[in-house]
One Martini backbone bead per residue (centre of mass of N, CA, C, O) as a GRO file, in nm:
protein
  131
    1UNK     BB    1   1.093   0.520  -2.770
    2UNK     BB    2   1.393   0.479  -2.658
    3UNK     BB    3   1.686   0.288  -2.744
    4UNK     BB    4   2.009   0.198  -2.598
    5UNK     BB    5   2.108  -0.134  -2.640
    6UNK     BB    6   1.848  -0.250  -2.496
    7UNK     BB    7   1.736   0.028  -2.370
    8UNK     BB    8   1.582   0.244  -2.193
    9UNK     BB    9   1.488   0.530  -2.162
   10UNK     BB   10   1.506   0.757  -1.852
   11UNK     BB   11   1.417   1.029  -1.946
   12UNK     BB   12   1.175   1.251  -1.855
   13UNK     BB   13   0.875   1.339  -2.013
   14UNK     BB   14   0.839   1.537  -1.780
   15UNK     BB   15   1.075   1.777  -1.655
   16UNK     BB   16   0.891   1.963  -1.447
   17UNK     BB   17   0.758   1.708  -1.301
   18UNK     BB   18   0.936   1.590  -1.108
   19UNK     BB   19   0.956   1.420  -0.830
   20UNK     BB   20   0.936   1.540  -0.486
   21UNK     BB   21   0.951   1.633  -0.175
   22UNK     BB   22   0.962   1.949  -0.044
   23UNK     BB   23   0.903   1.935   0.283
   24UNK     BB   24   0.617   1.833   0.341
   25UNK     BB   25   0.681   1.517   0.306
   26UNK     BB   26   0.725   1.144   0.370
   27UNK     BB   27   0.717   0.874   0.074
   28UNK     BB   28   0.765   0.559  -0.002
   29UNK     BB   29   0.775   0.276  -0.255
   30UNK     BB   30   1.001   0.018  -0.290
   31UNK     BB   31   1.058  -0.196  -0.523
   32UNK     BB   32   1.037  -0.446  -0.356
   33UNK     BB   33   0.706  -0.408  -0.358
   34UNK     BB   34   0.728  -0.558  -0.673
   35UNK     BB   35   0.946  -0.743  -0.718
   36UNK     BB   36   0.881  -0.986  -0.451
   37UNK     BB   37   0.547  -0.965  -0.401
   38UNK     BB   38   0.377  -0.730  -0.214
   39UNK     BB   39   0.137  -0.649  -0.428
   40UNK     BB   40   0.061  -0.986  -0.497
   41UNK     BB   41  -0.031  -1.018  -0.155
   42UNK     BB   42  -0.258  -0.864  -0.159
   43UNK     BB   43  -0.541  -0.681  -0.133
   44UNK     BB   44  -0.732  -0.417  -0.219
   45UNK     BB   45  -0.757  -0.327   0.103
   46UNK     BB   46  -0.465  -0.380   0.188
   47UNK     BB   47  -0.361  -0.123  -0.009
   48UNK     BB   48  -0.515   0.098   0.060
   49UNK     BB   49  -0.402   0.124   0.314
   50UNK     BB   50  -0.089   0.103   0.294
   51UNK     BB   51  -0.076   0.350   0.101
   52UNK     BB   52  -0.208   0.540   0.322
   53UNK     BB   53   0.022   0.487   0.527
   54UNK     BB   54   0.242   0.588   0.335
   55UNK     BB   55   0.161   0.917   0.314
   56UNK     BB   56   0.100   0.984   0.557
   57UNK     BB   57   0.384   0.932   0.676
   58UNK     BB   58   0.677   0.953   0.843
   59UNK     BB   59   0.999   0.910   0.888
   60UNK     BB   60   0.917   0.645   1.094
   61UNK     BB   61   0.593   0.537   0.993
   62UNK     BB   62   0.410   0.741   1.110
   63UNK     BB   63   0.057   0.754   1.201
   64UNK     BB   64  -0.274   0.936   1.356
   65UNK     BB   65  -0.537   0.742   1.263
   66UNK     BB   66  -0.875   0.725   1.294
   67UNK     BB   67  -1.067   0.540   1.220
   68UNK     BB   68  -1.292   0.701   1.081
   69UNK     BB   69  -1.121   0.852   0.900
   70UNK     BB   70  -1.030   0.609   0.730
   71UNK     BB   71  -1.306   0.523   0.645
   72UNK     BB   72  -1.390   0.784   0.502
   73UNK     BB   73  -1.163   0.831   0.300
   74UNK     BB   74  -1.174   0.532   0.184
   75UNK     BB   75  -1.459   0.399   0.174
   76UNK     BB   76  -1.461   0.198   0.444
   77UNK     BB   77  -1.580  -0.041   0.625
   78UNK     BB   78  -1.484  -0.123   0.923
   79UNK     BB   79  -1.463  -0.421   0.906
   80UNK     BB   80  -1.283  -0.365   0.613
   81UNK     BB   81  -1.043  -0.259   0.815
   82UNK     BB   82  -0.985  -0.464   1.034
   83UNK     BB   83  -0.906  -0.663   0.845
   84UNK     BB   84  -0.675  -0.532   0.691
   85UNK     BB   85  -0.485  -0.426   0.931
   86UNK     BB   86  -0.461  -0.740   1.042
   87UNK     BB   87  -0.300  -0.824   0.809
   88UNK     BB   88  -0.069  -0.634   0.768
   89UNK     BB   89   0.037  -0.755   1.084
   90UNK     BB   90   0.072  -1.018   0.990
   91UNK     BB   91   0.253  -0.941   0.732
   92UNK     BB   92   0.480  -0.722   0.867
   93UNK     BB   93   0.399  -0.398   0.771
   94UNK     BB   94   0.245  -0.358   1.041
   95UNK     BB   95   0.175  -0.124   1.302
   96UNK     BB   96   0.006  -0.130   1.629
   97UNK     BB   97  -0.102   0.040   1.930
   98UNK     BB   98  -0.451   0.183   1.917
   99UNK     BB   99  -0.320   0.477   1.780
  100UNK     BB  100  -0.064   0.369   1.632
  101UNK     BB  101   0.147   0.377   1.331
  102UNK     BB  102   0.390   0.156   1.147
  103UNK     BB  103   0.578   0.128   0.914
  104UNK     BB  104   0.736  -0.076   0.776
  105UNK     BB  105   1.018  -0.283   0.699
  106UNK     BB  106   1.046  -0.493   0.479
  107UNK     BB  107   1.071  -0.811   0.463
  108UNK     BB  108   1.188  -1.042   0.349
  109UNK     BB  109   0.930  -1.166   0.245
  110UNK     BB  110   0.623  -1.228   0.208
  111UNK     BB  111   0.291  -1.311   0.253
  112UNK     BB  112   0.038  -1.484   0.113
  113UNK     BB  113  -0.237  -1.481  -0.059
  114UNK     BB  114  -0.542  -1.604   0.004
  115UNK     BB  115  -0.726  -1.743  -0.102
  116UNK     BB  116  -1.047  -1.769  -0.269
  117UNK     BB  117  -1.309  -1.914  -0.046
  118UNK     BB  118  -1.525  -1.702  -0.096
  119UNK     BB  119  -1.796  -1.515  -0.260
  120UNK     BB  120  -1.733  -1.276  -0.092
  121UNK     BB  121  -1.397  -1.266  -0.183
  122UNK     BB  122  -1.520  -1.248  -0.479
  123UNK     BB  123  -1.689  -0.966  -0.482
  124UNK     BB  124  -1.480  -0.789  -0.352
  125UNK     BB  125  -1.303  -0.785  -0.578
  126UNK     BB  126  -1.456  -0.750  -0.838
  127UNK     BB  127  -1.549  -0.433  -0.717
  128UNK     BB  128  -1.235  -0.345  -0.835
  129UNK     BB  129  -1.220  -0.482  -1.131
  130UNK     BB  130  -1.484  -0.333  -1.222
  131UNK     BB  131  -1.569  -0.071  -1.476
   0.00000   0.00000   0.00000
C-alpha cells in the first residue's frame, strides 16, 4: 500500500477491472449507509433483503419481485421474508405497495436494531457468523 501524505493511494489495483454501470443496470450503495450506521443497524435477513433489492432496483428504487422468487432466491423462509421486509419499512428504508418495492432514499439516522432478547434471535444471528 503506498501512502502519500498520511493517505493511501487511491488508485484501483486491477485497472482493467473497475466498475461502471454499462447500461445493464443501476444500483448503488452511498457511503452514508456505512458511515452513519445504516449497515451496524440491521439484522443479517434485513441486510439479505435491502442489498438484493438495492441490486434488483431500476433507477427510481423499483423493483417487482414476488415473495416465492425472492423466498427461493434469498434461500429464506417466508416468515423471515416478512419479518425482514416489515422491518426494513419500519426503518423507512423501503416501501412496499403489495405488489412493488421501492429503495427509498435513507433517512436522516438509522433505527436501532433490537437488542437480541429470545434464543431464537440468537440463534439466527449466529447462522450468519459461524464458519
Amino acid at each position: 500500500m503506498t501512502a502519500r501524505r498520511g493517505k493511501i493511494a487511491r488508485a484501483p489495483i486491477v485497472p482493467d477491472r473497475v466498475r461502471s454501470i454499462g447500461g445493464r443496470g443501476f444500483s448503488f450503495i452511498p457511503n452514508r449507509f456505512l458511515q452513519d450506521g445504516f449497515l451496524a443497524s440491521l439484522r443479517p435477513d434485513e441486510l439479505l433483503l435491502y442489498f438484493f433489492l438495492v441490486t434488483a432496483a431500476d433507477r427510481s428504487g423499483m423493483s417487482f419481485y414476488h415473495y416465492d422468487s425472492l423466498c427461493s432466491l434469498l434461500r429464506m423462509q417466508v416468515e423471515r421474508y416478512v419479518a425482514a421486509r416489515n422491518s426494513l419499512i419500519a426503518k423507512d428504508l423501503i416501501a412496499f405497495d403489495g405488489t412493488r418495492f421501492q429503495v427509498l432514499s435513507l433517512p436522516e439516522r438509522p433505527v436501532p436494531a433490537k437488542s437480541l432478547t429470545k434464543s431464537e434471535d440468537l440463534e439466527d444471528c449466529l447462522l450468519y457468523t459461524s464458519p
